[in-house]
VOGU-3710 file (C-alpha; in Angstrom, 3 decimals, decimal comma):
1> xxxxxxxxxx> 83,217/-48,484/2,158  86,271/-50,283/3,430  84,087/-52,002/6,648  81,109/-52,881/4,603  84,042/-54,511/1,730  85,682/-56,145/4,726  82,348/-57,716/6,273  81,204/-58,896/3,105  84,460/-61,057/2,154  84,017/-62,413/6,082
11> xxxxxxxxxx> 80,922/-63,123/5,594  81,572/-64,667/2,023  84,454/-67,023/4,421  81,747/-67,949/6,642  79,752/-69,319/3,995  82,081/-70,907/2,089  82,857/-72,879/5,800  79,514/-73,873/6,367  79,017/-75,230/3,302  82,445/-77,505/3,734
21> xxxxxxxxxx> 81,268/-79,086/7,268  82,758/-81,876/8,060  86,674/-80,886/7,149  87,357/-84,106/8,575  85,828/-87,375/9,690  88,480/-89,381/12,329  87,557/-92,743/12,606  84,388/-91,827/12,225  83,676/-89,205/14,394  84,137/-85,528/12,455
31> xxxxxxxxxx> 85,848/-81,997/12,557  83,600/-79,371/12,028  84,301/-76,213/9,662  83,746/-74,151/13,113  86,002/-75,958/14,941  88,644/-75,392/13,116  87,901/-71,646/12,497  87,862/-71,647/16,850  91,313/-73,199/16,341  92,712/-71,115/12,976
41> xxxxxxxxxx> 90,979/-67,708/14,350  91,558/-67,310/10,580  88,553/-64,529/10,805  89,900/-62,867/13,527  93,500/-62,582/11,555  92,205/-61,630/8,472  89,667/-59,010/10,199  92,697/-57,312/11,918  95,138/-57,814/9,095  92,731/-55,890/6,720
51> xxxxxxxxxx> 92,253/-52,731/9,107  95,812/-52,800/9,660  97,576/-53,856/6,607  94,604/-53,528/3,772  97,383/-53,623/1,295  98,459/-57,046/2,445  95,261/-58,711/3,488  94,004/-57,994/-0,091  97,011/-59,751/-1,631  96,938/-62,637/0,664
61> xxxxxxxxxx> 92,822/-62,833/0,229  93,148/-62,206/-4,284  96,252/-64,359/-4,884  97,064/-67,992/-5,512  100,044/-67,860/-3,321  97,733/-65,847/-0,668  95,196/-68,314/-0,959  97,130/-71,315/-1,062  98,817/-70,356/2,340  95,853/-70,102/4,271
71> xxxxxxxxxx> 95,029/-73,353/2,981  98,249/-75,036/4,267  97,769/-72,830/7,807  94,107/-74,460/7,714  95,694/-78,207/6,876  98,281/-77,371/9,724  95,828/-76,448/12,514  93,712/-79,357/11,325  96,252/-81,862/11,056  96,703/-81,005/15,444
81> xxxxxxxxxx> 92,968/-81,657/16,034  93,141/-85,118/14,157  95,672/-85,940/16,660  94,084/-84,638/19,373  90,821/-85,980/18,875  92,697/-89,759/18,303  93,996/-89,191/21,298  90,775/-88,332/23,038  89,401/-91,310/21,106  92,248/-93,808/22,212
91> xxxxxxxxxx> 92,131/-92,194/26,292  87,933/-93,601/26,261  88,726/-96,524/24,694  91,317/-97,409/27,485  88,442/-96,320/29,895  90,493/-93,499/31,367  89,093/-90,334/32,678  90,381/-86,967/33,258  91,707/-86,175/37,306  89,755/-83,983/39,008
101> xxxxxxxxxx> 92,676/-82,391/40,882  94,453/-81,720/37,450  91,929/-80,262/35,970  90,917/-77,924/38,898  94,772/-76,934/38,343  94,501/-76,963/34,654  91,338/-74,250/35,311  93,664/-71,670/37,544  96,232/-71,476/35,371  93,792/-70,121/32,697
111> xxxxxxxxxx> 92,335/-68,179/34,223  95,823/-66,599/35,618  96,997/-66,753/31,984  94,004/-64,481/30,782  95,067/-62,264/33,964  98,328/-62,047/33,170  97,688/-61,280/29,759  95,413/-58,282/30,049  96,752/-57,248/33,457  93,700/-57,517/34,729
121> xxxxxxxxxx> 92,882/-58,291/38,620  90,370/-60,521/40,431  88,141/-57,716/40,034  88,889/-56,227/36,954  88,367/-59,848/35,108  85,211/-60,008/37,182  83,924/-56,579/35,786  85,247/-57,669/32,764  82,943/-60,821/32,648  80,013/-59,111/34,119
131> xxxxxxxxxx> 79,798/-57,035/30,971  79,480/-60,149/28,955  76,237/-61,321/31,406  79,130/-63,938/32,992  80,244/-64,640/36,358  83,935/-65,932/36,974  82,468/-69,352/37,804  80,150/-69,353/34,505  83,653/-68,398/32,566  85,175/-71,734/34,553
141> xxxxxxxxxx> 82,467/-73,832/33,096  83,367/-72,641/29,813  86,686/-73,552/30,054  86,059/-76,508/31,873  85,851/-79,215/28,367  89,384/-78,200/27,661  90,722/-78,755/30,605  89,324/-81,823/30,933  90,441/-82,686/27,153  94,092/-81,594/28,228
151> xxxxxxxxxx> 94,155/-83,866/31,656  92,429/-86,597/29,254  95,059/-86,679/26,774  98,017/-86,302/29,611  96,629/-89,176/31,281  96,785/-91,251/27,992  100,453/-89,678/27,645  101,450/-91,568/30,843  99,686/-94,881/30,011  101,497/-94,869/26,680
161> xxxxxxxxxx> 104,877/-94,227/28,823  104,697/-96,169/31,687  107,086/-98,611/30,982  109,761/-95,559/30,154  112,889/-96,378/32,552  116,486/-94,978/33,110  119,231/-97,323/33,770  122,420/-96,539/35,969  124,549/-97,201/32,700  122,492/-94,913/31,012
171> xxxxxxxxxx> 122,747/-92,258/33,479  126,589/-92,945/33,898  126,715/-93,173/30,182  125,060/-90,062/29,831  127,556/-88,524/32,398  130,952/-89,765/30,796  129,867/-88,251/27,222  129,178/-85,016/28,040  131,670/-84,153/30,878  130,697/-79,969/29,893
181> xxxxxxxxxx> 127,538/-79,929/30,943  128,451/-80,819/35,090  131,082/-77,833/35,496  131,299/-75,851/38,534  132,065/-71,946/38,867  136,129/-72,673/38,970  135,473/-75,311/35,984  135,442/-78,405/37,719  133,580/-81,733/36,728  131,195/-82,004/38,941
191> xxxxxxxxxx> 130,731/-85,738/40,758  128,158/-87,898/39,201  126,384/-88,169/42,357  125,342/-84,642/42,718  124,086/-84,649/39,450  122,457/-88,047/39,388  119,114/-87,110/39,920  119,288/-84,082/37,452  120,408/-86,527/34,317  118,248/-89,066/35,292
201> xxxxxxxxxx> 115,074/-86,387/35,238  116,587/-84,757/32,014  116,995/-88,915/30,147  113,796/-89,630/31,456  112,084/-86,645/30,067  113,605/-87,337/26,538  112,846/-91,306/26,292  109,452/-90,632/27,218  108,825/-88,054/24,625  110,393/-90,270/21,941
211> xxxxxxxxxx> 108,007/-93,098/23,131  105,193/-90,594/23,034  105,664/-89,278/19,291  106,294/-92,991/18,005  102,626/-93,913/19,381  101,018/-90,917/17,730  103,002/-91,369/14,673  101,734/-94,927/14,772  98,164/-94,038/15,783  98,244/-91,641/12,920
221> xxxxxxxxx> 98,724/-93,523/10,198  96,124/-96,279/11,420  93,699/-93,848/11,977  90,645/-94,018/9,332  90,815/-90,211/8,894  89,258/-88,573/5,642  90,218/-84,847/5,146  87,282/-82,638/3,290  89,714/-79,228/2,973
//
């Protein structure tokens, strides 16, 4: 009685999402209801969560508070593709494209996450895959849009923040206010030329990810984006 309950209110979800497609509409291109559900795995959550913890699924599922914050998790997730997909947007317009090489790289680590995550070999994620009708190359090609997506948007990342620079003041700036951070194993302040390279790297990193976040802030709000959740 419990599964058939459970597959019903899933199934009752899945309607209710397919009659709400688009969520969103950015710039005029939109957000499907199964996109975000790929991106929530609200389904999955709630599937496990009811097995597990019926008690709690049930109160989550029946309650205004429950309901309300799967609706804010939903706006959350949904909120990260409208940024992603303005960047995606903005990368094309600048006629950029996504390096081969990276993505090729993007594609291993993947796959060595999914490895590393069910401790699987070469040959046990091959076996794995073959009982799915796939072949590790077939599971590449799957994976393949995102990785391109990813290499897309990090290529627009660097266009954005190519004019990023660190100054010697900076660095030496950097390196007079914070005289703790260069210590050796006896305590001593280590010379700013054996750290140079390490502050430089570290004031880099952080001026380029302030540059970053002010374009998407900006991009945001200019965005013609129309939300439908």
């Amino acid at each position: 009685m419990k599964k058939l309950l459970a597959f019903a209110v899933f199934a009752g979800l899945t309607l209710w999402g397919l009659a709400q497609n688009p969520v969103a509409v950015v710039n005029n291109e939109p957000i499907t209801k199964e996109e975000l559900d790929s991106a929530t795995q609200l389904n999955q959550i709630l599937f496990t969560l009811y097995f597990q913890y019926p008690r709690f699924a049930q109160t989550i599922l029946t309650t205004p508070e429950g309901k309300a914050l799967l609706t804010r998790y939903q706006r959350d997730v949904l909120e990260d593709l409208i940024l992603r997909k303005i960047q995606v947007q903005e990368a094309q317009a600048q006629g950029l494209s996504a390096d081969p090489a990276r993505v090729q790289e993007l594609l291993d680590r993947m796959i060595e996450h999914i490895k590393s995550y069910y401790g699987f070999s070469d040959e046990e994620l091959a076996a794995e895959l073959a009982k799915e009708g796939l072949t590790l190359e077939g599971f590449r090609n799957e994976l393949r849009p995102q990785a391109e997506e990813q290499a897309l948007v990090e290529a627009l990342k660097a266009a954005v923040t190519a004019g990023v620079s660190v100054s010697e003041d900076e660095i030496s700036a950097y390196y007079a206010a914070n005289p703790g951070q260069f210590l050796d194993d006896q305590g001593n302040t280590l010379p700013l030329a054996q750290v140079h390279d390490k502050i430089a790297s570290l004031l880099f990193s952080q001026k380029q990810e302030s540059v970053w976040q002010e374009w998407l802030k900006k991009a945001r709000e200019t965005a013609n984006v129309q939300i439908n959740l």
